[in-house]
C-alpha positions as CSV (number, residue, x, y, z in Angstrom):
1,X,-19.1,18.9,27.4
2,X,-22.4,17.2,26.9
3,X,-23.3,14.4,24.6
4,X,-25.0,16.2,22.0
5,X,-21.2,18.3,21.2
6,X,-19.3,15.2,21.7
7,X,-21.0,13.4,19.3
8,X,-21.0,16.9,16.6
9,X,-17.0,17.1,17.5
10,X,-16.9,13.6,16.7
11,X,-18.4,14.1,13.2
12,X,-16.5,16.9,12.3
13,X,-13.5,15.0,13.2
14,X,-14.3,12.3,11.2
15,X,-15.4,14.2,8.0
16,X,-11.9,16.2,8.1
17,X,-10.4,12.7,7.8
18,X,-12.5,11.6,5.4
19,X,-12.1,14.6,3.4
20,X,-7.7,14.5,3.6
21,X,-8.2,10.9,2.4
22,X,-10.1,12.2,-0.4
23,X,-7.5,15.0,-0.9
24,X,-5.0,12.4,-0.5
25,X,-6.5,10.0,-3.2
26,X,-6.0,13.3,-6.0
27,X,-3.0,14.1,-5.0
28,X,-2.4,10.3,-5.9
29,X,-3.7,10.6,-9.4
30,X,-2.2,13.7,-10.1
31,X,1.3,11.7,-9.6
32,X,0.1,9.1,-11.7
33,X,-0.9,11.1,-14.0
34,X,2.5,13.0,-14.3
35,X,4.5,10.3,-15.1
36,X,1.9,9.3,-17.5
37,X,2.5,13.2,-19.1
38,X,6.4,12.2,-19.1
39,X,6.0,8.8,-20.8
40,X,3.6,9.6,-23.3
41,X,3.8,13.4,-24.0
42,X,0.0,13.5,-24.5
43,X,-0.3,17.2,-24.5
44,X,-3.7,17.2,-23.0
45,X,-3.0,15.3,-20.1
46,X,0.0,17.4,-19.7
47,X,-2.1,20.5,-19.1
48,X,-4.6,19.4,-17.6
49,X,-2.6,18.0,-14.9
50,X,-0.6,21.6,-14.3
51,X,-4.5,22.9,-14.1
52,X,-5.8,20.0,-11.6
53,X,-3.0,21.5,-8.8
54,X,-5.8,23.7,-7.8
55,X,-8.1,21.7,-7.2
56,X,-5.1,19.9,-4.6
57,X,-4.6,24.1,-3.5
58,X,-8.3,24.6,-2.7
59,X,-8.3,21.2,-0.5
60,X,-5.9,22.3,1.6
61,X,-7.4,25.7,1.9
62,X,-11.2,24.4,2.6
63,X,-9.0,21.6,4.9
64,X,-7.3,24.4,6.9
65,X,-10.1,26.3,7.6
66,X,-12.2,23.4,9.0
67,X,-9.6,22.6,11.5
68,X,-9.4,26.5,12.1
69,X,-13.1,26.3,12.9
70,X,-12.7,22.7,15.0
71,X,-10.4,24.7,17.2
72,X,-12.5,27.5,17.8
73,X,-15.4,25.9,18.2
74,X,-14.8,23.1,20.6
75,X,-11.5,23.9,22.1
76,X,-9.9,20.3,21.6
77,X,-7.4,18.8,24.2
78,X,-4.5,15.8,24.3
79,X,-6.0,13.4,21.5
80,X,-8.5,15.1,19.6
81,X,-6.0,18.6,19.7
82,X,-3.4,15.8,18.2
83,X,-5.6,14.5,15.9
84,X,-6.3,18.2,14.3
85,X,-2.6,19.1,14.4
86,X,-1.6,16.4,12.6
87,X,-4.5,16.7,10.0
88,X,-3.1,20.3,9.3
89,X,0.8,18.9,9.4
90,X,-0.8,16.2,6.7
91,X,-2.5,18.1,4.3
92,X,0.6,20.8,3.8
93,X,2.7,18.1,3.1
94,X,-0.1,16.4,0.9
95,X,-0.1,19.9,-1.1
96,X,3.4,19.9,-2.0
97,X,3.5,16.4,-3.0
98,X,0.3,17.9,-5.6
99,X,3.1,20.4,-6.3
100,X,6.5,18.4,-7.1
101,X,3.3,15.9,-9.5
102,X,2.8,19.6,-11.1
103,X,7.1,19.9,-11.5
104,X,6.6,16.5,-13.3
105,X,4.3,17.4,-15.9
106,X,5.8,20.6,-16.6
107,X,9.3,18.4,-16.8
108,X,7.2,16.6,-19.4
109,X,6.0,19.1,-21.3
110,X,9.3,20.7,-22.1
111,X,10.9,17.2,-22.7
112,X,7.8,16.3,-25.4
113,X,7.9,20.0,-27.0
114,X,11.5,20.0,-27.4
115,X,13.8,18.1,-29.5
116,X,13.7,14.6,-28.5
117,X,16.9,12.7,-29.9
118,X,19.2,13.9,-26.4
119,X,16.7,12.5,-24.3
120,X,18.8,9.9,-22.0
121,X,17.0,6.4,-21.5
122,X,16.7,6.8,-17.9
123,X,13.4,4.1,-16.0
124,X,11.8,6.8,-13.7
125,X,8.7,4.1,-13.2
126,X,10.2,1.8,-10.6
127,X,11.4,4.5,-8.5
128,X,7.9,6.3,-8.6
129,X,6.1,3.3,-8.0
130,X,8.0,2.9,-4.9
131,X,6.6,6.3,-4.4
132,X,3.3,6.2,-5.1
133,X,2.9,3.3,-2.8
134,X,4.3,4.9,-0.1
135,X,2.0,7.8,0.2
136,X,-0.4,5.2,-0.5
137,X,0.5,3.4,2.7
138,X,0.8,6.3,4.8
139,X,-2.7,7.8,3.9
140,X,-3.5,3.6,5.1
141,X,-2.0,3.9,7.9
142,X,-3.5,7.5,8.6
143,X,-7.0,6.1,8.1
144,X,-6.1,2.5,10.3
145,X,-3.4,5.1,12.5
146,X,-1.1,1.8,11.9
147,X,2.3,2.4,13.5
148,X,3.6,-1.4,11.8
149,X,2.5,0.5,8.3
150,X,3.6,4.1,9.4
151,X,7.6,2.4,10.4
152,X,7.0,0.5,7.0
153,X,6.9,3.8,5.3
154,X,10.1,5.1,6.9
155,X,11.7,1.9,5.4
156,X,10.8,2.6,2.0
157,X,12.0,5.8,1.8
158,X,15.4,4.8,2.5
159,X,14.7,2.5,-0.9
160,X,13.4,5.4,-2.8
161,X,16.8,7.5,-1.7
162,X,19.5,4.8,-2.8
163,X,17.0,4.7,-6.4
164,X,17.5,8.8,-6.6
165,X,21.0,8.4,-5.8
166,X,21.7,5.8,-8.9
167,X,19.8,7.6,-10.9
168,X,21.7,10.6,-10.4
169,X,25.0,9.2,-10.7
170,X,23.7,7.7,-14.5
171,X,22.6,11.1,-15.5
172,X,26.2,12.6,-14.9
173,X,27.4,9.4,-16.9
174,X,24.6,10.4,-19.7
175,X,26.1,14.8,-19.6
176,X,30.0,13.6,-20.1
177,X,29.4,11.2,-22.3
178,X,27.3,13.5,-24.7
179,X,27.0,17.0,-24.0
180,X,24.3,17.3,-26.3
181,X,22.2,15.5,-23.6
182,X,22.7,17.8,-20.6
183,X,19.7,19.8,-21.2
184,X,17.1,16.7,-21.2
185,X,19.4,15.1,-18.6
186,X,18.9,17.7,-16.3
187,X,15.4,17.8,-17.0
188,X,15.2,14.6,-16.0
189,X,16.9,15.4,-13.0
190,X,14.7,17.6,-11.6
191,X,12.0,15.1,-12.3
192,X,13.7,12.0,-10.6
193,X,14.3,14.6,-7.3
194,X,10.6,15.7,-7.6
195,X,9.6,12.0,-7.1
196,X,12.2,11.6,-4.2
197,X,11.0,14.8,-2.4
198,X,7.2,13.0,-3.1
199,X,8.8,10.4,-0.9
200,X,9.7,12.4,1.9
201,X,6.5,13.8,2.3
202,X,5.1,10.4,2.7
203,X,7.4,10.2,5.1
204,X,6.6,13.2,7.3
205,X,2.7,11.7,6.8
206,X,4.0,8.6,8.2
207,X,5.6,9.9,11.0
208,X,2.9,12.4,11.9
209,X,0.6,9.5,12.5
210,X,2.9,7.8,14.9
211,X,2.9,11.2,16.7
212,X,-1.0,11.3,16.6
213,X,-0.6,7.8,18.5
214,X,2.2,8.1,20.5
215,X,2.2,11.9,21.3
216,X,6.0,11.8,20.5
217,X,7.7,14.0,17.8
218,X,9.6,11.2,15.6
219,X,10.4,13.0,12.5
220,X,14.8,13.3,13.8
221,X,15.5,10.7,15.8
222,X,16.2,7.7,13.2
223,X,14.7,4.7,11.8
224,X,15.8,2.6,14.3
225,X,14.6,5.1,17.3
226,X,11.1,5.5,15.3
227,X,10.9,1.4,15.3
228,X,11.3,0.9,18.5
229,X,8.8,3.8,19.7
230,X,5.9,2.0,17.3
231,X,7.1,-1.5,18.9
232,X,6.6,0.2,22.5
């Protein structure tokens, strides 16, 4: 391969990467935005959230094509054919995190049209904080490929699971004590698992960038395992 198409491969690589970052940072807002939907019931924000999800849709489209093409073209091996697996690993799992932010604002819409006296007073915030900053952290550590922040990642998502599973337990409290909230309470169900499922996919993106590194698969063998790979 000469100079001339190392360097081209090189800048196609790099705009991909640039380009999941940007795809990333929307599918940030669109969570933001979500919760926003849920605690204020502003009706336009609400739909204009549902509608932004294609924009997240046509990302991953353009995004999948472009590494279609990079393969094609220039026939990648070990690193770079890594590098454009994991980008295409990445942006699925960046798509259905825009997806679960749509399940949010839908959520949110129903709760804010509906009768609002059976809504439980359940805090959603802390927990999707915790998850907005991990996909903010593995997107980091995609752009740094940081194994210390990728393993950090991991770690939080055991957090964001023990949050879920409280939250769950007070929403079964919420149903027995007063039926009369079991249609908002599960509502609110579905939201809180929406925001744990946003923090598994920060997990996989985590995960996939210790693979990009380390050429191993870590996404089953355990916290502890993972650590110890990134330490190695």
């Amino acid at each position: 391969m000469n100079e001339h198409i190392v360097k081209q491969f090189d800048t196609d690589l790099e705009n991909i990467r640039s380009r999941v970052l940007q795809m990333g940072g929307l599918v940030e807002q669109q969570i933001v935005k979500a919760m926003e939907c849920l605690a204020g019931g502003d009706l336009m924000l609400i739909e204009q959230t549902i509608a932004n999800d294609d924009l997240v849709n046509r990302h991953e489209v353009e995004l999948d094509e472009a590494c279609t093409h990079i393969i094609a073209r220039r026939q990648p091996t070990a690193v770079d054919l890594r590098m454009v697996m994991m980008v295409v690993k990445t942006i699925t799992d960046l798509e259905r995190i825009g997806d679960e932010a749509k399940k949010i604002a839908k959520k949110a819409r129903a709760i804010h049209s509906a009768d609002t006296h059976f809504v439980p007073r359940i805090e959603l915030r802390h927990v999707a904080g915790l998850a907005v900053d991990m996909l903010r952290k593995a997107l980091d550590a995609f752009a740094r490929l940081d194994l210390a922040a990728a393993a950090q990642v991991v770690r939080q998502d055991q957090e964001v699971d023990r949050e879920f599973k409280s939250i769950m337990r007070q929403l079964i409290t919420f149903m027995m004590e007063d039926p009369r909230t079991i249609t908002r309470c599960l509502d609110m169900l579905f939201i809180a698992k929406s925001i744990e499922r946003i923090g598994d996919h920060a997990k996989n993106l985590s995960e996939y960038v210790v693979y990009m590194a380390k050429g191993r698969d870590v996404r089953h063998i355990g916290l502890e395992e993972m650590e110890k790979e990134v330490a190695g």
